[in-house]
N, C-alpha and C positions, 0 to 999 in steps of 0.2 A: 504494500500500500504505500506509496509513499508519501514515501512517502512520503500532498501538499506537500502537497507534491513535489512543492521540490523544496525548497528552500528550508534551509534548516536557520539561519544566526538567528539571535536572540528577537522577541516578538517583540510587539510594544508593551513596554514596563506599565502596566497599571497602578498608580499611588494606591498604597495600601500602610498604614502603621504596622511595623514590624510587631506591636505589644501584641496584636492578634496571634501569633501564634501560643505562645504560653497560654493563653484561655482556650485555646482547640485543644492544644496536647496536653494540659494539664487535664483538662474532664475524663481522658482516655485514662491517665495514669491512677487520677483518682478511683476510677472504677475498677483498677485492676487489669486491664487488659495490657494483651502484648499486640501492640500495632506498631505497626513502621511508617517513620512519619519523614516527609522528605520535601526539601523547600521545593518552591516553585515560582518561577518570575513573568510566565505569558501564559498567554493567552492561550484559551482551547478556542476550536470554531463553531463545535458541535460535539454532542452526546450522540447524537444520528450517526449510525454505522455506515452508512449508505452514503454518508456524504461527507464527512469526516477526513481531513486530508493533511493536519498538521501531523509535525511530529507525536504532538501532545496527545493530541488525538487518538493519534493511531497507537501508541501507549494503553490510554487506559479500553480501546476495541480490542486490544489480546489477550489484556486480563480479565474482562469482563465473557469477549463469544471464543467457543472454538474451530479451529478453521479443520479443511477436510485433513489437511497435514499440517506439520509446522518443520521447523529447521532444527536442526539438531545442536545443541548448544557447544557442543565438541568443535565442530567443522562445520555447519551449516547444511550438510546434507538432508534430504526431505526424511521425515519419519512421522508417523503414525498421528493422528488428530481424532477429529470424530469418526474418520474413515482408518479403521484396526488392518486392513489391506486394498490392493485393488490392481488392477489387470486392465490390459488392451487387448483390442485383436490384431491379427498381422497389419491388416492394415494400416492401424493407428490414427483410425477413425472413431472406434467406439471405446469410452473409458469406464469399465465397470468396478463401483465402488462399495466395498462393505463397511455398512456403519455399524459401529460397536456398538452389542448391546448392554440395556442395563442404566444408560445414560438416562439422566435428568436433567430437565431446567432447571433453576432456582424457584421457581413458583409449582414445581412437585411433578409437572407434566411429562412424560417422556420425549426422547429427544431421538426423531427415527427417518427415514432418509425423505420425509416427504418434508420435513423443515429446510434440507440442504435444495431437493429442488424446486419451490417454494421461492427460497432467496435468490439462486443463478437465476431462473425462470422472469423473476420481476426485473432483476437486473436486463436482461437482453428485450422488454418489451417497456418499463420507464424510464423515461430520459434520464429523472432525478434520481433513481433508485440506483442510476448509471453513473452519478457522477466520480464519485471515488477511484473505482476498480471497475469502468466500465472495460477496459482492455482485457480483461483476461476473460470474458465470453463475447470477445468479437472472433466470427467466424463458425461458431457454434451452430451448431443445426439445430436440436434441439436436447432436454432437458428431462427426464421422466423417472420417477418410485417406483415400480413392479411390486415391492411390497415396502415394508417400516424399514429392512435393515439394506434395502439395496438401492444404489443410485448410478443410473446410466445415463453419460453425456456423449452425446453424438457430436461430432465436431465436421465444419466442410471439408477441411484440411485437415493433415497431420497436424499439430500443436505441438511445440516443445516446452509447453508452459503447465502442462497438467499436475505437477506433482510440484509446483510453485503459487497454486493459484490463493492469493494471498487477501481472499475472503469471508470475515466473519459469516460465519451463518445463525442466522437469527433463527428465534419461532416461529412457525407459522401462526400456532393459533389467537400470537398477539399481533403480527406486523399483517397478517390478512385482514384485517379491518380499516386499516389504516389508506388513506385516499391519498394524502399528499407526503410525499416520503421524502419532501425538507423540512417536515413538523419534525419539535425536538419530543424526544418519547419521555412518557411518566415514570418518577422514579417512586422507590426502587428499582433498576433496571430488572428485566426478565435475561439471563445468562446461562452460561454451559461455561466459564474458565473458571480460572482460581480464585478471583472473586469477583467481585457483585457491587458497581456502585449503588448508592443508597443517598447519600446527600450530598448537595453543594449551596456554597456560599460564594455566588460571583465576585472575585477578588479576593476569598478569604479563603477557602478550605475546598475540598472534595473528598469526600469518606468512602471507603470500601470496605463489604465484610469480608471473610473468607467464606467461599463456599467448601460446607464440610464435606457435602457429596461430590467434589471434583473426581473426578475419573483416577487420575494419576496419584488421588490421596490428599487427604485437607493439608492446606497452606499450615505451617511451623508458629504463625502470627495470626491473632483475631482478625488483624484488619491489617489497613494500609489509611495514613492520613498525607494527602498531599497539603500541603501549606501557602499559603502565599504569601509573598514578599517585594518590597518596592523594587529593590535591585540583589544582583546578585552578593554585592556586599554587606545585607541586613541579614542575607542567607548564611554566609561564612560565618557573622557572628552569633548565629541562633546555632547554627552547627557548635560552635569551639562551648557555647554556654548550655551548650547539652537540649535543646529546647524543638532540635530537629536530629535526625540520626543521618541524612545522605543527601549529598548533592551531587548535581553534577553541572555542566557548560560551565565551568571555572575559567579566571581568563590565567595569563599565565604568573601576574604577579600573587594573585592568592594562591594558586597552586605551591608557588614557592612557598610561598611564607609560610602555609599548614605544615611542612617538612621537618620543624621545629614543634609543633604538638606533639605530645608522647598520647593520647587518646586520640588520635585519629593517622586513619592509614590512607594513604592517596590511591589512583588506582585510573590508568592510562593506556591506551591503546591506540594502534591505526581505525582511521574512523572510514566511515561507510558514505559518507557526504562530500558532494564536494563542491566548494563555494564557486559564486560566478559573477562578471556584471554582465545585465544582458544590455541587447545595441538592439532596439524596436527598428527592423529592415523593411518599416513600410507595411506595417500587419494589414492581414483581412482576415474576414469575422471567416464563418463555415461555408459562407454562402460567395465566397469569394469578393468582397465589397468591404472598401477601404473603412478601418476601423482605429478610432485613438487620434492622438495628436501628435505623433509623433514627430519630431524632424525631419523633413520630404531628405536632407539631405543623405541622410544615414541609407538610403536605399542603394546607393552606390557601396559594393562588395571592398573597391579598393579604399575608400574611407573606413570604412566598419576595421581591413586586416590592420589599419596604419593603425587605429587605436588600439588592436589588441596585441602589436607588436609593443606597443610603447609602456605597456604594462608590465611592472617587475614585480614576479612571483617571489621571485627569492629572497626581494626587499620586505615583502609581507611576509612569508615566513620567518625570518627573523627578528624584525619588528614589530609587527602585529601579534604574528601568534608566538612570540617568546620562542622560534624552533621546536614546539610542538605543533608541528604542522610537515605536511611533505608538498614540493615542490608543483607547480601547476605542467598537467600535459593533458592525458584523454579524460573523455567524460567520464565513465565507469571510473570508481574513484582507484584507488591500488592496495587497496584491503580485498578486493576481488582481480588478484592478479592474472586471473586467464582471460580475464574479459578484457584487462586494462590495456590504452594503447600506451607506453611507455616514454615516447617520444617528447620530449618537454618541450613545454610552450616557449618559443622565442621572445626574447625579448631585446630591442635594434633601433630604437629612435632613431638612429641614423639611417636606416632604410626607412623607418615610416615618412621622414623629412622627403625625402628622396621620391616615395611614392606617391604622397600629396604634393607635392613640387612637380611628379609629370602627370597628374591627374587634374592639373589647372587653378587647385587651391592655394591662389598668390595670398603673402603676407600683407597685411596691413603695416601702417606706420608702429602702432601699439604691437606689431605681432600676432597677432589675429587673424588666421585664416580667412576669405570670403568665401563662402558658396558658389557653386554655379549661377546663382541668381546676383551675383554680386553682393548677399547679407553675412555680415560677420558670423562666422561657424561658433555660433553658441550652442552649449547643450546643456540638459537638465540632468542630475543626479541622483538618485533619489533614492532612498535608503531606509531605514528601521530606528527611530528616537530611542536612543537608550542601550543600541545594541552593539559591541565594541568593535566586531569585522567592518559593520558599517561605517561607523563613524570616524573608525582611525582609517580604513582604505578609504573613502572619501576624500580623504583631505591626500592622501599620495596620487590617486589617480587626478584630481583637479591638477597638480603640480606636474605629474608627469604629460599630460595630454598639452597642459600649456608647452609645454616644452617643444611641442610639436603643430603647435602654432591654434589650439582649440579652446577656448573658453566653456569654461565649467561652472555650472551652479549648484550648487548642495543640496538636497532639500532632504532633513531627516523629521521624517514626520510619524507619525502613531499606525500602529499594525494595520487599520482597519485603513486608512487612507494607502498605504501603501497596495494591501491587498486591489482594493478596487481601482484602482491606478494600473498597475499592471496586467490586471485580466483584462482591463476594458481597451489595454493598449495606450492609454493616457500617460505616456513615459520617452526620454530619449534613451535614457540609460539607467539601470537600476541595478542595486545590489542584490543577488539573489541566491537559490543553492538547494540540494535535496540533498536527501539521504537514500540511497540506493540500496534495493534488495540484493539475494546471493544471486537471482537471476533477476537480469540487465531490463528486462524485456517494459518495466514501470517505465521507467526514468529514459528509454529509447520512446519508446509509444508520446508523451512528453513534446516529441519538434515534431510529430507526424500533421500534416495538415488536416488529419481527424479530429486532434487535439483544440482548434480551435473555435471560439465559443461565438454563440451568436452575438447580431449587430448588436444585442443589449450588452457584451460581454460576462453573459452567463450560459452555462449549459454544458461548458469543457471544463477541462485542466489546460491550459495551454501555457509555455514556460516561455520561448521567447518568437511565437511565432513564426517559427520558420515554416515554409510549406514546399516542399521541393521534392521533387518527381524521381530525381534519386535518390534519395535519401529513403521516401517512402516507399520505392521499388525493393530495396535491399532489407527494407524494415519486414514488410512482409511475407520475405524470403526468408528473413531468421526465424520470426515463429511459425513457420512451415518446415524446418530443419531441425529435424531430429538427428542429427550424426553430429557428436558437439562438438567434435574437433572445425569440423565445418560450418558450423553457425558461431566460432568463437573467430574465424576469419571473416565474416562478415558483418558482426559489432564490430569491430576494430574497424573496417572498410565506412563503416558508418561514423564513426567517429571523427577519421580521417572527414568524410562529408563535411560534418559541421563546424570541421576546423578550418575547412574551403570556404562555408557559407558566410563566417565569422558572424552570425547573429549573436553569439554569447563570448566571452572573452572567461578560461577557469582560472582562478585566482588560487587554490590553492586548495591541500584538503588536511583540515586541522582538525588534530588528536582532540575526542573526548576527555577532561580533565574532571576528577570524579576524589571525591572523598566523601569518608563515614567512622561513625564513632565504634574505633578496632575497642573501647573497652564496653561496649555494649552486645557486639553483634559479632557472632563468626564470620569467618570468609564467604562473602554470596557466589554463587553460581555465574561466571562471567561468560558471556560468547563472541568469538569463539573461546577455548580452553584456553587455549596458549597465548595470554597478549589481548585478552576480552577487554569488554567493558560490563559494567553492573545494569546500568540504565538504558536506555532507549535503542534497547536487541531487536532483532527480528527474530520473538516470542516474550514470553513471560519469566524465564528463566532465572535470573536478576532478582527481581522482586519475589517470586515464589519460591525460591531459595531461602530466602530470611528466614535467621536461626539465632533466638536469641541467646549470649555467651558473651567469649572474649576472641578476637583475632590476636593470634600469636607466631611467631616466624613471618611472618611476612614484609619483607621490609618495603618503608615506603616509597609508593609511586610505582608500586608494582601488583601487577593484577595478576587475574587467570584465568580472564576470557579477552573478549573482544569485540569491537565491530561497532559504528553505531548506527542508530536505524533512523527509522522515523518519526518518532515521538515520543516525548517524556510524559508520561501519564502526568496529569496536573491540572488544575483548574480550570474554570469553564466564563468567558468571557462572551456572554449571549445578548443578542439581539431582539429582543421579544417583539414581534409583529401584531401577533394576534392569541385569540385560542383557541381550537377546534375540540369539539367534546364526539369521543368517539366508542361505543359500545359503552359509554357510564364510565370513560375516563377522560382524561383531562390529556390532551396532546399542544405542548406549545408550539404556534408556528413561527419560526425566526425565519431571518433572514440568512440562508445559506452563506460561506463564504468559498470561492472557490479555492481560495490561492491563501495558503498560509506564508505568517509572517517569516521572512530570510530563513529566522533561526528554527525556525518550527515545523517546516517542512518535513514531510516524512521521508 
């Protein structure tokens, strides 16, 4: 899921007084419970599984539904979900699925294959029900239960996504009633993971039980409390005063400085994400018709590469992200090195000078490019209030691009304007970024010119626009390839593509930084094993690990998993529209968002 899709840096910081957390965690302690309770700084977009696209997001959708498979917290390899096995035929057209029996909801119901086709089934016939994880039943034929424990997908093509498809499956006998599937669902959630939201306080909390009928055996901890906090500095200090037990998106001077705490252990890996600015190349909506405000001039390929030559990766990794960050080259970030294209991104101002010098882009007296139309080459920046890749790259790329003759303007504004800014295409250049699964196929689907959203700029995931005819020739060629060594030459060939296109410029893909109180809690369960991370896995792993104790031997800044995914489970920053009343319950209709904030992306 990415997962919101793309972008992972920090969301827009919500004001919240940090005193709030000791009044959540204190009532847990008082009662006696063992909950794990873990800051949190952004925004969620939705409780809706179906539409849910942050990091954050997609967090508390793995601990809450189970998918037909998940990844294996070792290596990432697919293993077992609601679906205990499953089979193809030669063809590798029909995929038949056994679901385990024995499962329940959390509301007592049983949980049997007609829930999983139910959820695919609505997904390929509602647009909204599509918006998430619409890609992974395109091309599907169709959908069907033969009886409770068996689930048969027809596909038109071979698929190489089957055993990746990275969709909670809901109830049916709660989501069949349901008419508009961007309404956000009544809590207590109705679930199948390790636990069960139950309550939130926009800006302030999001509580989760354990569910004790979990399949793989009830959660080590009652619960789970996410927290909120103005910044991630109120967090560091709720962490060190004992008032929260786990963080993570540390920037790198707090990382340091915890190294000196004797009750807390740090905990660092290659991350799953990887940061971008995107270059708006003249968008149009699905319907082919010019969409945003783009910069007419940015539609020229050789302006778009001169900016993305002029960009120094290696400056940001060491200055921005402290060198917990690795160098910028292909999209698939390099924590999935068979997909990754390895090639590092250039970085030549002296050729960009040179390229706009024979592309016609004369200097001005001030230095200042003109357009083709003879108007000084201004552009807008646009970024995440509050979030550190944004605000410190900001200010290097303004300074590098002048260097090359471009005027830059800043603009670090609040999650929700960013968000709808960039879907709608309302942007010259923006900071942005995902978090990528073990397979590629989210975060490719992403430039497809499928991906883009109506003239309202709703209705897709769309990242930066692109819509190009080879790029989505080769796209559809990988998820029809099933021989991986073969479809792992064509990401990379894709890759290549969009580094021709230059609609997105990679900045770099920086280490989740993670700590937690070693004298409260054993070592969590990291993915992958070797070099993990604790928080935002692709699974639940992490959090359903928690074992309350002491961490011992482990020195810090050193984990034993890795990876990061798409979303840190955490609080819920909503929109409330309306309220639909639906079978005698109460469904809020928000406003979807499509596009999570930089850091939130899943």
């Amino acid at each position: 899921m990415l997962v919101r899709r793309r972008l992972a840096g920090a969301g827009a910081v919500i004001a919240l007084v940090a005193v709030m957390a000791p009044w959540v965690t204190g009532s847990a302690q008082a009662q006696g419970a063992k909950v794990l309770r873990a800051g949190v700084t952004q925004d969620l977009d939705s409780l809706n599984p179906f539409i849910t696209i942050t990091r954050i997001g997609t967090e508390l959708t793995r601990l809450n539904y189970e998918f037909l498979t998940t990844y294996d917290p070792k290596d990432f390899h697919p293993v077992p979900g609601l679906a205990e096995k499953w089979e193809t035929s030669a063809d590798k057209l029909t995929w038949t699925f056994t679901i385990r029996s024995g499962g329940k909801w959390s509301d007592g119901q049983p949980i049997t294959a007609q829930d999983a086709a139910f959820t695919f089934s609505k997904m390929m016939t509602d647009k909204d029900a599509a918006t998430a994880n619409g890609n992974f039943v395109q091309g599907w034929d169709s959908v069907s239960a033969p009886d409770d424990r068996t689930l048969v997908i027809r596909t038109k093509q071979p698929r190489s996504t089957m055993l990746a498809l990275d969709v909670p499956i809901v109830p049916k006998h709660v989501w069949e009633k349901v008419t508009d599937f961007k309404a956000e669902p009544p809590l207590p959630l109705v679930g199948s993971g390790p636990f069960i939201t139950q309550d939130y306080k926009a800006s302030q909390f999001i509580k989760l039980k354990a569910n004790k009928d979990y399949w793989r055996g009830a959660p080590k901890v009652d619960g789970v409390d996410f927290v909120y906090y103005k910044n991630v500095d109120a967090e560091v200090q709720a962490l060190q005063k004992g008032d929260i037990d786990v963080v993570n998106r540390l920037v790198p001077a707090q990382y340091d400085a915890l190294k000196k705490d004797p009750n807390v252990k740090l905990n660092t890996g290659p991350g799953r994400r990887f940061n971008e600015v995107l270059i708006n190349p003249g968008a149009t909506s699905a319907d082919d018709k010019p969409i945003g405000d783009g910069n007419p001039a940015l539609k020229d390929v050789q302006l778009r590469k001169a900016i993305s030559l002029a960009i120094d990766s290696r400056a940001l990794v060491d200055r921005v992200w402290g060198g917990y960050a690795q160098e910028a080259a292909g999209y698939i970030p390099p924590g999935f090195s068979e997909f990754h294209l390895p090639e590092r991104k250039k970085f030549d101002p002296a050729e960009a000078n040179r390229m706009l010098d024979a592309a016609g882009y004369a200097k001005g007296a001030d230095g200042v490019r003109a357009d083709k139309q003879g108007k000084p080459l201004k552009l807008r920046l646009l970024g995440h209030a509050g979030t550190n890749l944004d605000e410190q790259a900001s200010k290097y790329v303004t300074s590098w691009l002048r260097d090359i003759g471009i005027a830059v303007e800043p603009q670090m504004v609040a999650d929700q304007k960013v968000n709808d800014a960039t879907t709608g295409a309302n942007f010259d250049l923006a900071v942005s970024g995902w978090s990528a699964n073990p397979d590629p196929d989210y975060v490719l689907s992403l430039q497809t010119c499928g991906a883009r959203p109506n003239a309202d700029g709703k209705g897709a995931t769309p990242d930066s626009f692109l819509c190009d005819p080879e790029y989505d020739r080769l796209y559809n060629e990988q998820l029809a390839e099933t021989d991986r060594g073969k479809r792992v030459e064509i990401v990379k060939r894709m890759q290549q593509v969009l580094a021709d296109r230059a609609t997105l410029v990679i900045l770099g893909y920086d280490n989740p930084l993670e700590a937690y109180r070693a004298d409260r809690w054993a070592p969590f369960q990291t993915q992958p094993a070797d070099g993990g991370v604790i928080l935002n896995q692709q699974g639940y792993w992490g959090i359903y690990s928690a074992t309350p104790g002491k961490s011992t031997g482990v020195p810090d800044g050193q984990g034993t998993g890795a990876a990061e995914e798409s979303n840190t489970g955490l609080i819920i920053g909503l929109v409330v529209a309306g309220v639909v009343v639906v079978g005698g319950v109460v469904w809020l209709v928000g406003r979807s968002r499509r596009r999570g904030a930089a850091d939130e992306r899943e």
